[in-house]
N, CA, C and O of each residue as an XYZ file, in Angstrom:
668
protein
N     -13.831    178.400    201.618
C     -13.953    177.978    200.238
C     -12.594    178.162    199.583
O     -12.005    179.212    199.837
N     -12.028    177.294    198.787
C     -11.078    177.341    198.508
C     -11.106    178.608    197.046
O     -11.969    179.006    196.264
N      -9.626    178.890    197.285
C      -9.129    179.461    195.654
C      -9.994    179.192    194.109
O     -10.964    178.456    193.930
N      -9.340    179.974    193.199
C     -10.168    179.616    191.842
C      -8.456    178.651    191.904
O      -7.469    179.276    192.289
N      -8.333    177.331    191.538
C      -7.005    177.095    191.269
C      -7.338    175.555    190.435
O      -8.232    175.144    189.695
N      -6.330    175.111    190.905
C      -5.744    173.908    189.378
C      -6.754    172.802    190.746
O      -6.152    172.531    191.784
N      -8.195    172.298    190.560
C      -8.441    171.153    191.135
C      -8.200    169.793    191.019
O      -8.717    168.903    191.694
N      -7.288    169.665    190.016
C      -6.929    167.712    189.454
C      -8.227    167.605    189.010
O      -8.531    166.520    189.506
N      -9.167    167.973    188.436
C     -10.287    167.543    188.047
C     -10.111    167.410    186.520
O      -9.130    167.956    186.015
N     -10.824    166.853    185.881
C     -11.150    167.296    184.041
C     -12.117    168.025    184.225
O     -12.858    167.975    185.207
N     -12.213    168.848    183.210
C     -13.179    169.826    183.142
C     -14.539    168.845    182.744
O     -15.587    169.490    182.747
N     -14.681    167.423    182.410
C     -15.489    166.340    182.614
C     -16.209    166.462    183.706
O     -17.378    166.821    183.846
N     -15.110    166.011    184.757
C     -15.752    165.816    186.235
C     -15.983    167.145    186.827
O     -16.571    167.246    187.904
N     -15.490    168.310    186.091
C     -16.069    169.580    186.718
C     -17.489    170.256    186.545
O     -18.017    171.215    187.108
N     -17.929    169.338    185.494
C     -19.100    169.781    184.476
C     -20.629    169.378    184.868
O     -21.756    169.842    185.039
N     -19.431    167.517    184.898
C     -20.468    167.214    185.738
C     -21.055    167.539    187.322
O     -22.179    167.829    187.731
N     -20.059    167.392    187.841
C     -20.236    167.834    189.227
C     -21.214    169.410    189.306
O     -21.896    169.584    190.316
N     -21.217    170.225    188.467
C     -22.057    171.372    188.533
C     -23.494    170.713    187.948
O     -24.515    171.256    188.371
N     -23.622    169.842    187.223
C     -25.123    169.395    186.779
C     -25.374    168.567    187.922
O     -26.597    168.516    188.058
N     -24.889    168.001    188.668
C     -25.355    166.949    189.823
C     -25.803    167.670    190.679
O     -26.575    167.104    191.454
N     -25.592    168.883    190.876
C     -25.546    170.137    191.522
C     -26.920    170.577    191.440
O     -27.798    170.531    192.302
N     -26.964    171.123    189.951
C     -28.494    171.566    189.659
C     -29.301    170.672    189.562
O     -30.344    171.042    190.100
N     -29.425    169.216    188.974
C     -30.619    168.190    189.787
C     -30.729    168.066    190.715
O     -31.627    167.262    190.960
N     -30.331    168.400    191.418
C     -30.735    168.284    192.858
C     -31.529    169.288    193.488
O     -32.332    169.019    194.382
N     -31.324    170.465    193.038
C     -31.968    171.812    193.507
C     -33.618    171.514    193.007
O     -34.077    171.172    191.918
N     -34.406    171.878    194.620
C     -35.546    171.825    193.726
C     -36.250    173.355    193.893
O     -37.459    173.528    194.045
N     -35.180    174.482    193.827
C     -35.313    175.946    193.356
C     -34.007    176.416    193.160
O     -33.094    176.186    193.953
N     -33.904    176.987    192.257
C     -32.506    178.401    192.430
C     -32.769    179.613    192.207
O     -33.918    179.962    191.938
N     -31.944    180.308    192.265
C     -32.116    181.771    191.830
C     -31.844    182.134    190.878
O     -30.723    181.948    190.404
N     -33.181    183.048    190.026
C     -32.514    183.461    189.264
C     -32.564    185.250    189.281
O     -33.328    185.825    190.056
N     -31.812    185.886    188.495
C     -31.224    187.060    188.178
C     -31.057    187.437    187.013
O     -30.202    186.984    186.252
N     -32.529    189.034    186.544
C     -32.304    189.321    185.212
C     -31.942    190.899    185.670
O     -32.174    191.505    186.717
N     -31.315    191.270    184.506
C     -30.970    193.339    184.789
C     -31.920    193.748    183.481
O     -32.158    193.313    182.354
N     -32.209    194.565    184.113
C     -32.787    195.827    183.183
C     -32.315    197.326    183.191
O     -31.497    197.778    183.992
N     -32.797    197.877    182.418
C     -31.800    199.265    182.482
C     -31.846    200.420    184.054
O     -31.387    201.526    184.339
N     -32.725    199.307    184.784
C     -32.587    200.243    186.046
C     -32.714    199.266    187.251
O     -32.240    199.729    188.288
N     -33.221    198.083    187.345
C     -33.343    197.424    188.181
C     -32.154    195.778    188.335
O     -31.642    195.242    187.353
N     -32.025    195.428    189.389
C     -31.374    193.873    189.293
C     -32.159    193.322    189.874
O     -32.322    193.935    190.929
N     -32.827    192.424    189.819
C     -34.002    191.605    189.856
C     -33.898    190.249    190.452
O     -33.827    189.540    189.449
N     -33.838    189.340    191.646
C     -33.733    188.025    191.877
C     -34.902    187.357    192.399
O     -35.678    187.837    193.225
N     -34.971    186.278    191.890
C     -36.452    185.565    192.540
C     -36.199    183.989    192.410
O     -35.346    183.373    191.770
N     -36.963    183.665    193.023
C     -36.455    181.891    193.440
C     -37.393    181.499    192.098
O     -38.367    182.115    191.667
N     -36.841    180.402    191.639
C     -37.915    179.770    190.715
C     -37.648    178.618    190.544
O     -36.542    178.256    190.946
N     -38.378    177.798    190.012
C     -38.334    175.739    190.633
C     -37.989    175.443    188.960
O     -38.777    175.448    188.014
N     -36.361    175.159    188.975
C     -36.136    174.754    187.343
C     -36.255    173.380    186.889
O     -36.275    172.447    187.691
N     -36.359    173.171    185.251
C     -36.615    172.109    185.185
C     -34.977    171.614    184.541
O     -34.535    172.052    183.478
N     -34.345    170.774    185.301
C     -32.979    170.567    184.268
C     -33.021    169.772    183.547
O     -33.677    168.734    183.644
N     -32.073    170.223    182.361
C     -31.665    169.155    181.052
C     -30.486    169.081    180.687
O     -30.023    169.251    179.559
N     -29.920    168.796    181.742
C     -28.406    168.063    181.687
C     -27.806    168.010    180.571
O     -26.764    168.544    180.190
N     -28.874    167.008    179.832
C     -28.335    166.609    178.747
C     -28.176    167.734    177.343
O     -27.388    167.515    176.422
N     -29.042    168.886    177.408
C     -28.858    169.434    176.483
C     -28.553    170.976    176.658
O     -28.555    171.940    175.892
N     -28.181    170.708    178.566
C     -27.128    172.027    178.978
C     -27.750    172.898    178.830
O     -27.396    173.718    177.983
N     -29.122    173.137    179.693
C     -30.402    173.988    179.916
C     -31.410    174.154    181.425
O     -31.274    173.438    182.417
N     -31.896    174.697    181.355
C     -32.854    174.851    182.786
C     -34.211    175.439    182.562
O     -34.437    176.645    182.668
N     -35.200    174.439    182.212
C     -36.320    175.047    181.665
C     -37.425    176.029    183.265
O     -37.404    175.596    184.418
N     -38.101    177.102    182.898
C     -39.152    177.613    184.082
C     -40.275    177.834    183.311
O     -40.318    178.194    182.135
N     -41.282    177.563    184.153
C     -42.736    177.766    183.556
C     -42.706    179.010    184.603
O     -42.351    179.003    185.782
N     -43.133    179.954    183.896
C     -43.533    181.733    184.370
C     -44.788    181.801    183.521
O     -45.196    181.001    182.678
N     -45.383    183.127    184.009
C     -46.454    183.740    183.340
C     -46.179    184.820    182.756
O     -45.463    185.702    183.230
N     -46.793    184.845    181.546
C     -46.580    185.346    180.579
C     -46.475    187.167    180.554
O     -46.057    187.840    179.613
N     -46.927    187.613    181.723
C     -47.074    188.896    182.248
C     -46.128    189.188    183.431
O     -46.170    190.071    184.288
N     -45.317    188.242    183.231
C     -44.209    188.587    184.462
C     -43.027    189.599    184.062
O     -42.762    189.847    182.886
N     -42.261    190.226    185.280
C     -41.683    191.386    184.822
C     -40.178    190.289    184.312
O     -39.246    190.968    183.881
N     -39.958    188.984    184.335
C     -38.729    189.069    183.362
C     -38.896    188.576    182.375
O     -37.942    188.077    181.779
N     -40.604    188.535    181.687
C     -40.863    187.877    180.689
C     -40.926    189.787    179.764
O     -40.567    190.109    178.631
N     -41.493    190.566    180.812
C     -41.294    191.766    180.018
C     -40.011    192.592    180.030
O     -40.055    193.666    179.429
N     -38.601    192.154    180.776
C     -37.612    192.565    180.508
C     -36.534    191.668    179.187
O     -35.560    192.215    178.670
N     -36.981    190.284    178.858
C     -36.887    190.320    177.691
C     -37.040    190.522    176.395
O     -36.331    190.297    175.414
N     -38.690    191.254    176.651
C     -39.455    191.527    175.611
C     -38.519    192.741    175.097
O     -38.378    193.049    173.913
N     -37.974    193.301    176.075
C     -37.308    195.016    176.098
C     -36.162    194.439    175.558
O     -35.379    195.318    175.198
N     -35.759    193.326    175.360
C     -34.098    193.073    174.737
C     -33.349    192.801    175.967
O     -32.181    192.468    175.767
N     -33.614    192.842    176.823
C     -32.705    192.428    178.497
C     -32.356    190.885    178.469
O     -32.177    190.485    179.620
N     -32.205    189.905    177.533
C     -32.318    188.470    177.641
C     -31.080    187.604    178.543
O     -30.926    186.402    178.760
N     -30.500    188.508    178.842
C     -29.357    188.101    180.038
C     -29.754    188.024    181.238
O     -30.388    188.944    181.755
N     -29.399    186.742    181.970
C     -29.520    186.415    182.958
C     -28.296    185.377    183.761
O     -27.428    184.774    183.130
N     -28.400    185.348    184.772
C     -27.262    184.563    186.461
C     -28.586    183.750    186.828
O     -29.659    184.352    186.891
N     -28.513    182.528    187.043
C     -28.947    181.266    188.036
C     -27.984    181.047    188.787
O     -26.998    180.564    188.230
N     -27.901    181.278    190.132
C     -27.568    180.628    190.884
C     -27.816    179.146    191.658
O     -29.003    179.127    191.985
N     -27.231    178.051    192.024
C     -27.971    177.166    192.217
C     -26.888    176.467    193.910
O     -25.708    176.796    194.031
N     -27.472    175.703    194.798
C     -26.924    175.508    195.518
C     -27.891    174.156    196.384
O     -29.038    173.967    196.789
N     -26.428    173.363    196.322
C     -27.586    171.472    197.431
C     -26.063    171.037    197.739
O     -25.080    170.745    197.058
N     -26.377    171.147    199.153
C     -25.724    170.197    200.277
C     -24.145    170.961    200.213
O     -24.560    172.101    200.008
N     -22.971    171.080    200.239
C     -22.023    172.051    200.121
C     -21.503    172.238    198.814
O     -20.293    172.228    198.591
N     -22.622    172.457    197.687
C     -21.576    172.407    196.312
C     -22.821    174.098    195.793
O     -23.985    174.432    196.014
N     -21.999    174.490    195.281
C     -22.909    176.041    194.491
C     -21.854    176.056    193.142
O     -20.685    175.725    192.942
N     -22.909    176.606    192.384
C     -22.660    176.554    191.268
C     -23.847    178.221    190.501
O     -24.979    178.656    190.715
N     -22.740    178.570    189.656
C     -23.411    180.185    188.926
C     -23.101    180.352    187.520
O     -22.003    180.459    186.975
N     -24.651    180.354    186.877
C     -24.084    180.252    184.987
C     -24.697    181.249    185.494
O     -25.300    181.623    186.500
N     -24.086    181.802    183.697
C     -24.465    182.934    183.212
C     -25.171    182.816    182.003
O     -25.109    181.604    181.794
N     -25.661    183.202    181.284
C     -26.333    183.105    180.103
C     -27.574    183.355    179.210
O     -27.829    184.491    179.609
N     -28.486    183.104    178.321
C     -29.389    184.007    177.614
C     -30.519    183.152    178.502
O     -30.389    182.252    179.332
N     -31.664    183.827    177.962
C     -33.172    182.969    178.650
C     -34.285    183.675    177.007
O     -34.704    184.737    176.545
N     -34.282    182.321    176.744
C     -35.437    182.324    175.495
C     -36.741    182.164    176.502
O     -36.767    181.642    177.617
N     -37.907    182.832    175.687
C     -39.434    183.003    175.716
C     -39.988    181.550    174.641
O     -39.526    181.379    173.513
N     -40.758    180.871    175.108
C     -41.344    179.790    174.223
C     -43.046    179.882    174.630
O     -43.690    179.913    175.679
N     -43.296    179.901    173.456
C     -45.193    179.245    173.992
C     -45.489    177.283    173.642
O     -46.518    176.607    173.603
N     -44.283    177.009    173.483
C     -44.500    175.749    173.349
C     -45.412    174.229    173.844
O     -44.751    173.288    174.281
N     -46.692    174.130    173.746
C     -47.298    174.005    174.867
C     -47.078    171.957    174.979
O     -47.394    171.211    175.906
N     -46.685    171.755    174.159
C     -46.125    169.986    174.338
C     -44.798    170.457    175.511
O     -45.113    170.450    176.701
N     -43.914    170.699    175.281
C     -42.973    170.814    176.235
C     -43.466    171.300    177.443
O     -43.283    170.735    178.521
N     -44.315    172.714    177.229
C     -44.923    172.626    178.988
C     -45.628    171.672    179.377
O     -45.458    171.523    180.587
N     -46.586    170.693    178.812
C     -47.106    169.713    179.473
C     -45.749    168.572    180.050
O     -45.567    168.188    181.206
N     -45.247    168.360    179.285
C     -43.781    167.732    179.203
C     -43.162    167.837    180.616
O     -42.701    166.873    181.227
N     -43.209    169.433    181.189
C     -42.627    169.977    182.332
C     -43.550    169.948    183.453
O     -43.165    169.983    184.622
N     -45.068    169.870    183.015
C     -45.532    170.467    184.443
C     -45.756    169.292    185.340
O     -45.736    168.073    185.167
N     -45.958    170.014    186.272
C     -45.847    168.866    187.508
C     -47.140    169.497    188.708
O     -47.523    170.664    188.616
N     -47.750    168.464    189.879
C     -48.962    169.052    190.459
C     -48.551    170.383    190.994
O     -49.508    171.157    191.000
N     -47.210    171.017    191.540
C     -47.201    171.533    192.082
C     -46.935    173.224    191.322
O     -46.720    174.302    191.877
N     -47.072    172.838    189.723
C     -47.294    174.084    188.942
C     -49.475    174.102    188.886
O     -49.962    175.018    188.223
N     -50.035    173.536    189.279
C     -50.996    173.809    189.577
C     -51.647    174.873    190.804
O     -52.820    175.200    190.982
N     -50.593    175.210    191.450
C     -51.031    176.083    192.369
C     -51.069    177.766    191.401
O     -51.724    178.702    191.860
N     -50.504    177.866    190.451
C     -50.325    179.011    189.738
C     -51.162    179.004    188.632
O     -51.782    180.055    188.467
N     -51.331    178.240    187.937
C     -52.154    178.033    186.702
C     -52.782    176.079    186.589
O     -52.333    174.967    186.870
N     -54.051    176.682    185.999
C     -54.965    175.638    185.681
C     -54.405    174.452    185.300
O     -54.523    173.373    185.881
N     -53.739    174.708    184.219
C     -53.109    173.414    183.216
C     -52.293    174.163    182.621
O     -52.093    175.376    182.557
N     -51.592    172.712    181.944
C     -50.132    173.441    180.817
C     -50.905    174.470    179.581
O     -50.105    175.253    179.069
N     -52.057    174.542    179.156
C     -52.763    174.861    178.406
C     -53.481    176.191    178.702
O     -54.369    176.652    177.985
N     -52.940    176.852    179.996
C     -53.428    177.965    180.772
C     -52.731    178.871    179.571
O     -51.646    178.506    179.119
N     -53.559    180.379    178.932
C     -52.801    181.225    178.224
C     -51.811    182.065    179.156
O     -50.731    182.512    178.770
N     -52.258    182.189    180.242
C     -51.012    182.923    180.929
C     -49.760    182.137    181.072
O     -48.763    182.512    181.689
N     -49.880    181.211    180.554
C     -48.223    180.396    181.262
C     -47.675    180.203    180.005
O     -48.279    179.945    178.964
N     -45.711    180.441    180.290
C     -44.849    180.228    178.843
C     -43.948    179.822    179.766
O     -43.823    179.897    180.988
N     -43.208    179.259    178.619
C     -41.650    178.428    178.979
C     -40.688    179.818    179.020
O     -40.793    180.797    178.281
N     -39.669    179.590    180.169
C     -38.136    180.637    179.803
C     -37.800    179.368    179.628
O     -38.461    178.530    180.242
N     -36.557    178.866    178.642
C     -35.752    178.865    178.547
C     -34.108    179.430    178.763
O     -33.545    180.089    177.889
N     -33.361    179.003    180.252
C     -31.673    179.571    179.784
C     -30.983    178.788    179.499
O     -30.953    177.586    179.762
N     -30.307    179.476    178.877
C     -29.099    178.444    177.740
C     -27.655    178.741    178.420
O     -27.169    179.820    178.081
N     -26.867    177.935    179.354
C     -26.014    178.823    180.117
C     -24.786    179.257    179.241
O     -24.625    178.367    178.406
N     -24.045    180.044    179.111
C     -22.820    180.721    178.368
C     -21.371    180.018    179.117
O     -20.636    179.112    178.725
N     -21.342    180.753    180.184
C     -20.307    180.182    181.242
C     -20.871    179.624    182.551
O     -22.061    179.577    182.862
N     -19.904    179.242    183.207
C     -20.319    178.792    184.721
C     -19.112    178.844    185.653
O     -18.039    178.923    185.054
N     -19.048    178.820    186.921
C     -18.152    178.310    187.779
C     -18.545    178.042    189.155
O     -19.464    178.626    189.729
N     -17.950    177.308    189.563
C     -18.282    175.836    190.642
C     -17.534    175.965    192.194
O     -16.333    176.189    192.340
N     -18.200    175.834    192.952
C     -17.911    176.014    194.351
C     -18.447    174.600    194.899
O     -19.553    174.062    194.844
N     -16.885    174.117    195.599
C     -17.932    172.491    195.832
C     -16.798    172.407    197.291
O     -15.608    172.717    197.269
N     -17.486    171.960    198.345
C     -16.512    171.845    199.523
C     -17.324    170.931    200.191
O     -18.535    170.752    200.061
N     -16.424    170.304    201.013
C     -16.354    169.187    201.747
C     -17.706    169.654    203.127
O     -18.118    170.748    203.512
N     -18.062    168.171    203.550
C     -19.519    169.004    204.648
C     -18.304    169.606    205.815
O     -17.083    169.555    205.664
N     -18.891    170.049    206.728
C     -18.974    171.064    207.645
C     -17.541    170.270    208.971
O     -16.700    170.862    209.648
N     -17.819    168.921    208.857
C     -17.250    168.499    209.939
C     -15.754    168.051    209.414
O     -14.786    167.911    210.162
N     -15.745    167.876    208.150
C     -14.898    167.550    207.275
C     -13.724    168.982    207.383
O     -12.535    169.010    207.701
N     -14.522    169.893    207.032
C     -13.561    171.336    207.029
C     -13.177    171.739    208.068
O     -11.967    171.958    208.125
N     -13.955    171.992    209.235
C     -13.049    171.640    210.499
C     -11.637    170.989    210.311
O     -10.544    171.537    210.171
N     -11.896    169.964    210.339
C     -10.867    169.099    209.829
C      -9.476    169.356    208.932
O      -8.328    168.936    209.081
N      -9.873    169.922    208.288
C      -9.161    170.743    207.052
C      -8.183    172.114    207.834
O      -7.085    172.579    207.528
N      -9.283    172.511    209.091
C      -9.062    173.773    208.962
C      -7.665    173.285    209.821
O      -6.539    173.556    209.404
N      -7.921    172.485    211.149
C      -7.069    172.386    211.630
C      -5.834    172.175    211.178
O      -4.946    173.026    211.224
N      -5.717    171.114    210.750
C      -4.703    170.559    209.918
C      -3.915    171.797    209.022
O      -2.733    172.140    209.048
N      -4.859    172.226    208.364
C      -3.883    173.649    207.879
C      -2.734    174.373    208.639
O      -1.581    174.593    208.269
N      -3.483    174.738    210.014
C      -3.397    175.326    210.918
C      -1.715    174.703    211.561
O      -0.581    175.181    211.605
N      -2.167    173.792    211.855
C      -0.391    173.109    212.657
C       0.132    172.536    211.270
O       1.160    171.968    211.638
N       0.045    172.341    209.891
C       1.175    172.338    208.944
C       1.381    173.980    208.592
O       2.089    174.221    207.614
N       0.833    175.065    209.295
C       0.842    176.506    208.502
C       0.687    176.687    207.382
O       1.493    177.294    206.677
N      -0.146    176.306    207.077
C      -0.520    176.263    205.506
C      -2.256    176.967    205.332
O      -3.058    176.863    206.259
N      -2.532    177.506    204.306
C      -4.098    177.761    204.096
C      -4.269    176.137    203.881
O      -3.708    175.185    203.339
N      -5.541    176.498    204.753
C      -6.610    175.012    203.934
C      -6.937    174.516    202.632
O      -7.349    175.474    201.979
N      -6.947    173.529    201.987
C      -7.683    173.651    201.004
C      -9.070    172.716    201.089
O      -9.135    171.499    200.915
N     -10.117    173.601    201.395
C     -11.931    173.455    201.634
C     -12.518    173.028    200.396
O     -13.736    172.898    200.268
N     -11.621    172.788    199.402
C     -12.767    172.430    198.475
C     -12.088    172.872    197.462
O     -10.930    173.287    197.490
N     -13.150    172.751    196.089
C     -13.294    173.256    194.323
C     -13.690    174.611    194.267
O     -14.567    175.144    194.948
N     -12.946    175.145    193.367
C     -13.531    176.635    192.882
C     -12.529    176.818    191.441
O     -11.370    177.094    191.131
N     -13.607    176.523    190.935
C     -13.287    176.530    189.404
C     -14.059    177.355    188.500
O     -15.273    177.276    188.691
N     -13.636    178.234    187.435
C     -14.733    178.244    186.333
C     -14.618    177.121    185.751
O     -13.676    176.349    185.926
N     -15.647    176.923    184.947
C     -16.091    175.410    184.247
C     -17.353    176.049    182.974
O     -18.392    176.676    183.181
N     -16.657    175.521    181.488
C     -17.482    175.889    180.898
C     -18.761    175.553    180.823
O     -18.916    174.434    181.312
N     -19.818    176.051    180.404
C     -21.463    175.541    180.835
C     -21.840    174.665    179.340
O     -22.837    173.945    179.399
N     -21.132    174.708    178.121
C     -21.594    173.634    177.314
C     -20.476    172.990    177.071
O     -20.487    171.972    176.380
């Protein structure tokens, strides 16, 4: 993986390239802290590109719905499809909004709850703060790379590694 360094990119095409990233994922990780634990669990987000968000339907009795309740509202998504990863950082709002969860759900939130209208189920909302971007070429490609490095003596360069702001 290459350096954090100068990619010729705009921070445009860097921005985007991290949202092309997260539509595609159909789970990432996420990561909340509490005053004693670090916490990661896969969860199936819903993205909104457009308004630079990642909605999850959780239940309402879950432990990072009760580590925000405690004021813990910080959270890391990690997200990762085909050789590009990408890691915001940022808050996660609680919603009972129940038009937007119908909005979101899909058959395969039926294995957890009845309907969008189930009282155990709420929206997180994260709102990302920052981000930065890991994007490299497939597998046969870097080979490629590597060699070539190799007889000009040079490090490779495998790819993007940028921070990139998240709004």
């Amino acid at each position: 993986m290459a350096r954090e360094e100068d990619t010729g990119k705009t921070t445009e095409e860097l921005v985007e390239r991290a949202w092309q990233i997260v539509r595609r994922c159909d789970s990432v990780v996420l990561v909340t802290v509490d005053e004693h634990d670090i916490l990661a669990r896969p969860m199936n987000p819903r993205c909104d590109a457009d308004e630079t968000v990642l909605h999850f339907l959780t239940d309402t009795a879950s432990r990072k719905v009760r580590q925000m309740a405690a004021g813990y509202d910080r959270a890391v998504v990690f997200c990762q499809h085909g050789n590009g990863y990408v890691s915001f950082s940022g808050k996660l709002t609680r919603s009972d909004d129940r038009e937007k969860m119908r909005a979101l759900w899909s058959a395969f939130d039926s294995a957890w709850w009845e309907s969008p209208e189930d009282p155990s189920l709420c929206l997180l909302t994260f709102c990302p703060t920052a981000a930065e971007l890991w994007d490299k070429p497939n597998a046969l490609a870097a080979v490629a790379l590597l060699i070539a490095g190799k007889i000009a003596g040079e490090p490779p360069r495998l790819g993007d590694h940028a921070p990139i702001p998240a709004r």
